[in-house]
N, C-alpha and C positions, 0 to 999 in steps of 0.2 A: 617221955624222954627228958634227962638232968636239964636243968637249963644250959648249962655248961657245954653239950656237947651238938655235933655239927649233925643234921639230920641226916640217915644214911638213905643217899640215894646215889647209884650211879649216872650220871651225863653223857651224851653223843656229843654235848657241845664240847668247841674249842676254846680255851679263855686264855687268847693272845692277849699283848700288848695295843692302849689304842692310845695316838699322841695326844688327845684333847684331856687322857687322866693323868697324864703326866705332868706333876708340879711346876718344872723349871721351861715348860712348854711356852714358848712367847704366846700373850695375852691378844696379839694384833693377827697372830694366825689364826690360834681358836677361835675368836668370834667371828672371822671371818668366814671358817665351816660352819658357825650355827646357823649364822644369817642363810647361807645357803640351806643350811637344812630348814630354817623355817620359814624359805621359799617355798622350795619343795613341798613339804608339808603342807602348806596351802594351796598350791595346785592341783596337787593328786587329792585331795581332801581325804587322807588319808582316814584322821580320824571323825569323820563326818557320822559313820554307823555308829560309835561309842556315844554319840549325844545322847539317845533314848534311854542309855545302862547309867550313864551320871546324872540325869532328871531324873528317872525313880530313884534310886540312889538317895538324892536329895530330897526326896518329898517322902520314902519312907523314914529318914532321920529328920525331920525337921530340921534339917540342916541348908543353911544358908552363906557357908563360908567355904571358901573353895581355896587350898593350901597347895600352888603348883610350886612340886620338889622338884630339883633337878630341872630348873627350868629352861636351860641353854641361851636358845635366841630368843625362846618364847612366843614366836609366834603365830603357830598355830592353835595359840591358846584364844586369840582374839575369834575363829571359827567358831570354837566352845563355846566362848560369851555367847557368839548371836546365834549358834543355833541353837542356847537353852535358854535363852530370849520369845525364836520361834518357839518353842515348846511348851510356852507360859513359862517359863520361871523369870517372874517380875523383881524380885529381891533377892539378889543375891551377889556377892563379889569376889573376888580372883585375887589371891598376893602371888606375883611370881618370886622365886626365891632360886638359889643357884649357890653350892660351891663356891664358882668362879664366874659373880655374878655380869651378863653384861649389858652394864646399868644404860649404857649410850642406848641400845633396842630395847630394853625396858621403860625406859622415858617416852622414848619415840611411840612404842605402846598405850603407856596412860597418859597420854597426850590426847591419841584420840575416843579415847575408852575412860574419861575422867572416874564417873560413877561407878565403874563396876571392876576397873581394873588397877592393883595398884601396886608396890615390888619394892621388898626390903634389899638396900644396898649395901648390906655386910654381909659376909659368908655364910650361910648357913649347914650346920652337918647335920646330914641326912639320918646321919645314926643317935644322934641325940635333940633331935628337934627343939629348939624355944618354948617353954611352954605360952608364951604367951602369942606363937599363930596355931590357934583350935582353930581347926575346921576338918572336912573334908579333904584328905591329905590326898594328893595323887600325882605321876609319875607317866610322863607321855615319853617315849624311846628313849627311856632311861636306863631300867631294871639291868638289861644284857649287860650293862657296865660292871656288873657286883657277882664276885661267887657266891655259891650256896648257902656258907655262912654268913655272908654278909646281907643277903639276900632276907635270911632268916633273922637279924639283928635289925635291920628295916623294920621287919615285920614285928617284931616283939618290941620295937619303941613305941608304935605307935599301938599295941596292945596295951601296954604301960601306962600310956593315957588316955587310954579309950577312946582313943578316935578312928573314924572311920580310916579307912585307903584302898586306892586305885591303883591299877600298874596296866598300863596300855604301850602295846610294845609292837610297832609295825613291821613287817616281814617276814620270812620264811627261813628255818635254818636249811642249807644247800647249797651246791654248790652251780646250782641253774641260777639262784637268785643271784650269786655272783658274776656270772655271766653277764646278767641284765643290768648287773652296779658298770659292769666293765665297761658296757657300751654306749649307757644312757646320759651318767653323770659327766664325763669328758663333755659331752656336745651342750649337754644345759648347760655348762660352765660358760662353757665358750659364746652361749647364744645367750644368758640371762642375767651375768652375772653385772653388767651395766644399771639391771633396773631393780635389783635390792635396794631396799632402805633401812636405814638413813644412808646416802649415798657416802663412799667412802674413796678418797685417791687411792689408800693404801691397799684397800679391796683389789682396787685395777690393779694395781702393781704386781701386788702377787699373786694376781689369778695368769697376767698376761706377759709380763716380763720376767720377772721370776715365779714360777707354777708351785709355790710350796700349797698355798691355801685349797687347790684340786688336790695335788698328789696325796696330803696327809687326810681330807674327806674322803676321798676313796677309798686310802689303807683304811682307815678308820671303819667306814661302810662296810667292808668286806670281812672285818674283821669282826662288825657288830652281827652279820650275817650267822659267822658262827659262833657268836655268841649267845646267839634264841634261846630262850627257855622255851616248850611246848607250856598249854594248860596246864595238864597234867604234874608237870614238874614241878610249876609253881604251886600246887595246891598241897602237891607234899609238903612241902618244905612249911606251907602254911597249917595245916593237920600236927607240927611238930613244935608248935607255940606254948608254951605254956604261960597262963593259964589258957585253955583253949574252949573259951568263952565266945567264939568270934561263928557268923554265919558267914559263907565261901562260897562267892559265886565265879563260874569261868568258862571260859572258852574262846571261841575267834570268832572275829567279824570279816567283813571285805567290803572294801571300797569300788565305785565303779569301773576303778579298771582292774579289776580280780585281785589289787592287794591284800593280804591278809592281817590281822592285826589282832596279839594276844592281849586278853585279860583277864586278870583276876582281882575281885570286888570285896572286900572283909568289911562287916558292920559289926559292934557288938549285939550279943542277944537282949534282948527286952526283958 
């Protein structure tokens, strides 16, 4: 396929609007859904099964740099450190990186993670990466934000420089899983949103006086819902690289309480 052109595959997904991709979006509401989402994320340990897939990973590439894209609140990424700590990997370290980076829970971060965790505070774009963070590129409930072709221009950046990449992507597309955003995320708001950190008035404000920071996680959630990629989907799109030099690995994991979580794992060949 030209490189030029969009890979043909048709989607079941939906690719609404979500406010946290939107530019003129106030900065004081979005990070206040990530925080929330990288509460979450640490409780349900969502991606706690993916540790075993990013230690081989690693230790089949001698690879010891780990490049989290799209990093939000970031932090369910501190989970990663220590369970690939648990796992034996003794040397190795973490830049988080973000868009619209939010450096206040970034600090907060490698504050307590000095050695191993550390976070570039200017923009990064995802479709033209820096050459100079190499590592192990990877992408925790990110991917669903990007269409097909974009999806695919991801992929072919980081084929461009031979770097490895992850896309680990929690949830189920449906409209059950919606159901469960409908009922679950209102009452943790209401019952957790006190004990995020770094603690924030503005956080209370508009979680409890004015509800912007629930209301747009929610749409947001619901909307990430249908915006799943399957395995399958992603691996097309990755089969449509050129050059297609890369080995493709995929499928889904689950967490202890049956969530489910896609990936797809591209190393170059040897």
């Amino acid at each position: 396929m030209p490189g030029n052109m969009e890979p043909d595959i048709s989607f079941k997904r939906i690719h609404l609007f979500e406010f946290e991709d939107l530019p003129w979006f106030p900065d004081i509401i979005r990070t206040g859904g990530t925080d929330y989402l990288r509460y979450f994320l640490i409780r349900t340990e969502l991606y706690r099964p993916v540790i075993g897939l990013i230690s081989n990973s690693l230790d089949e590439l001698g690879e010891s740099k780990i490049i989290d894209l799209c990093s939000g609140g970031g932090g369910y990424i501190e989970q990663i450190s220590k369970g690939l700590t648990k796992a034996g990997e003794n040397k190795f370290t973490i830049t988080l990186t973000d868009k619209y980076p939010n450096v206040d829970a970034y600090r907060h971060i490698k504050e307590r993670n000095k050695d191993q965790i550390d976070y570039c505070s200017s923009p990064v774009d995802i479709f033209c990466v820096p050459k100079e963070l190499k590592g192990f590129r990877v992408l925790f409930s990110a991917i669903h934000h990007f269409k097909p072709d974009q999806v695919r221009s991801i992929l072919q950046d980081a084929v461009n420089a031979n770097a490895p990449i992850g896309f680990f992507d929690g949830g189920e597309r449906g409209f059950v899983s919606i159901l469960g955003l409908l009922i679950i995320h209102p009452l943790a708001f209401a019952l957790f949103t006190p004990f995020f950190k770094p603690f924030k008035l503005s956080r209370l404000f508009f979680t409890y006086i004015i509800p912007l920071i629930p209301l747009y996680t929610i749409w947001d959630g619901a909307v990430s819902i249908l915006r799943m990629y399957e395995p399958e989907e992603l691996h097309r799109i990755a089969l449509s690289l050129e050059p297609n030099n890369y080995i493709w690995k995929y499928g889904k994991t689950k967490n202890r309480f049956g969530i489910k979580a896609t990936y797809l794992i591209g190393s170059p060949k040897k």
